[in-house]
C-alpha positions, 0 to 999 in steps of 0.5 A: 505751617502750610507751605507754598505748593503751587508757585507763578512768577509772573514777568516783569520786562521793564527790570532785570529779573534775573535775581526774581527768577533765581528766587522764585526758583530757591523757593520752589525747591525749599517749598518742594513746590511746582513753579510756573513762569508766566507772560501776559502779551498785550494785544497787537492789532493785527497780529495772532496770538500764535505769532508772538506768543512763540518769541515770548515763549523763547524769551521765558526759556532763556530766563529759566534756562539756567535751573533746568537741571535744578526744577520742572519748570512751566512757562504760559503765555496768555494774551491780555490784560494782565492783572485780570489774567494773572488772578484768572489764571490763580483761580483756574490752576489754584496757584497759592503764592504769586511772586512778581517783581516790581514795576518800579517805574522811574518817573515815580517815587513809587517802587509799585506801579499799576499792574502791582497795585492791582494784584495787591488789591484784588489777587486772592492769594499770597502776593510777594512783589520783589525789589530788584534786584532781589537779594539771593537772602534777607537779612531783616524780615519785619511783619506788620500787624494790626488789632484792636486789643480787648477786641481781637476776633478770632479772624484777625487773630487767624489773619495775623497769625498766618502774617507771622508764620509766613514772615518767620518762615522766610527769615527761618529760610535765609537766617534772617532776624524777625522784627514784629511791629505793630503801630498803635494809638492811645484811645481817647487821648485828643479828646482827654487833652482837650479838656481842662479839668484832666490833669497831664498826669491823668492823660500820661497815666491812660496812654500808658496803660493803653500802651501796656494793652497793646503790648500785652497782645502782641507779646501774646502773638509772638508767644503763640508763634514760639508755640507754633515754630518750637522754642529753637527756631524761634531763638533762631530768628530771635523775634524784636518787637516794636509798637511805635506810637501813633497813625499806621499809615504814617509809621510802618513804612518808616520804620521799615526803612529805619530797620533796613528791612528787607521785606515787609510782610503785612495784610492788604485789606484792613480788618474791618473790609468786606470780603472782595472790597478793595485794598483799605486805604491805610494799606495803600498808604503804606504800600506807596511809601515802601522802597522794599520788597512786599509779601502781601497777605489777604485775610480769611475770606477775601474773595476777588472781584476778578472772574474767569470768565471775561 
């Protein structure tokens, strides 16, 4: 599995972010991967991006202050908008994981606010958004996947793959367990139950073969995990597998919270999307209703509509 190699931690001023910074700095050295820490300033009327960028650049120094002797450490500080200058700052230096803690505003049930839900949507690279505090190790790491059984391409087969393998990295990473869990829904069920002349053995008899199918493929992606990771981390991290029945939007976030998961690592454009559209609607859903923290991952290619130049 390809590891991170070039990591940005973008601030967040309204947590403490403390824990984020010694988590991005944990997963720099594992990774033996390069860590910039950057802040984005909003204008000022007035002012010169000189005279407030040097207090911003101090502000960055005392959070990095303590890993000095740990990790080489870069610090940036852009002024902006700052989802548009985090995604042009990943196009210009080729960052391929950006960590941020959450906004987490208090006057929402919402642990994501705009500036997150808009790197979800349109950041190009791997998203991991932390709640704080961040644990220093997850205990539960669950992956979310998403197929049509009978139907899988070889994209989304790619697109899930890549969702384990980083998922089973993180819980190889902090001793963690792995849950696999993919919501799924018997084709054509509604419509059987609305006709008189199906018997309830019949309908009974469809979803459970439905259900089989489903199973049978994300069996198949925890087999071909096995095959990627070798048989001993896999029984490290000894995989559950989970197909609740029923709307993905309704579910995934449930039992994420059912499970005690630490993180959910899952896709943000549904598979269907075109490249560059906007994060799919059942993944915003689930993404709102989450209280932990996110390793959001675009599928093959997914292009931003977010450009270098202004």
């Amino acid at each position: 599995m390809k590891p991170f190699k070039n990591i940005l931690y973008v601030t967040e001023e309204t947590v403490d972010q403390a824990s984020a910074v010694g988590r991005a700095v944990s997963m720099a050295e594992k990774n033996k991967a390069k860590l910039t820490i950057m802040d984005v300033i909003s204008p000022v009327a007035g002012a010169h991006l000189s005279d407030t960028a040097s207090y911003h650049r101090q502000k960055l120094e005392s959070l990095i202050q303590p890993y000095r002797k740990r990790l080489k450490v870069q610090t940036d500080v852009v002024e902006g908008t700052p989802f548009l200058e985090v995604i042009r700052s990943v196009l210009r230096n080729g960052y391929d994981l950006v960590i941020k803690p959450a906004e987490n505003p208090d006057f929402m049930k919402k642990l994501f606010g705009s500036v997150d839900l808009h790197l979800l949507r349109k950041c190009s690279c791997p998203l991991w958004l932390m709640k704080p505090p961040e644990k220093s190790k997850y205990n539960r790491v669950m992956a979310a996947v998403d197929f049509t059984p009978l139907e899988a391409v070889a994209s989304e087969r790619t697109f899930n793959n890549e969702i384990l393998d980083r998922a089973a990295a993180l819980a190889l990473s902090d001793g963690a367990v792995l849950h696999l869990v993919h919501a799924w829904e018997a084709v054509a069920e509604r419509t059987m139950q609305t006709h008189s002349d199906i018997s309830s053995e019949s309908i009974t008899a469809h979803v459970e073969k439905q259900y089989l199918i489903h199973q049978k493929e994300l069996y198949r992606l925890g087999e071909a995990l096995r095959d990627r990771i070798g048989t001993n981390d896999y029984h490290k991290i000894s995989p559950s597998f989970h197909l609740p029945k029923g709307p993905t939007k309704k579910l995934i976030a449930a039992l994420a919270a059912e499970l005690q998961a630490d993180i959910v690592v899952m896709g943000t454009v549904a598979r269907t999307g075109i490249p560059g559209l906007i994060i799919g609607n059942t993944a915003e859903t689930i993404l709102n209703q989450l209280t932990c923290s996110v390793l959001a991952i675009k599928p093959p290619g997914f292009k931003t509509p977010v450009t270098i130049e202004e």
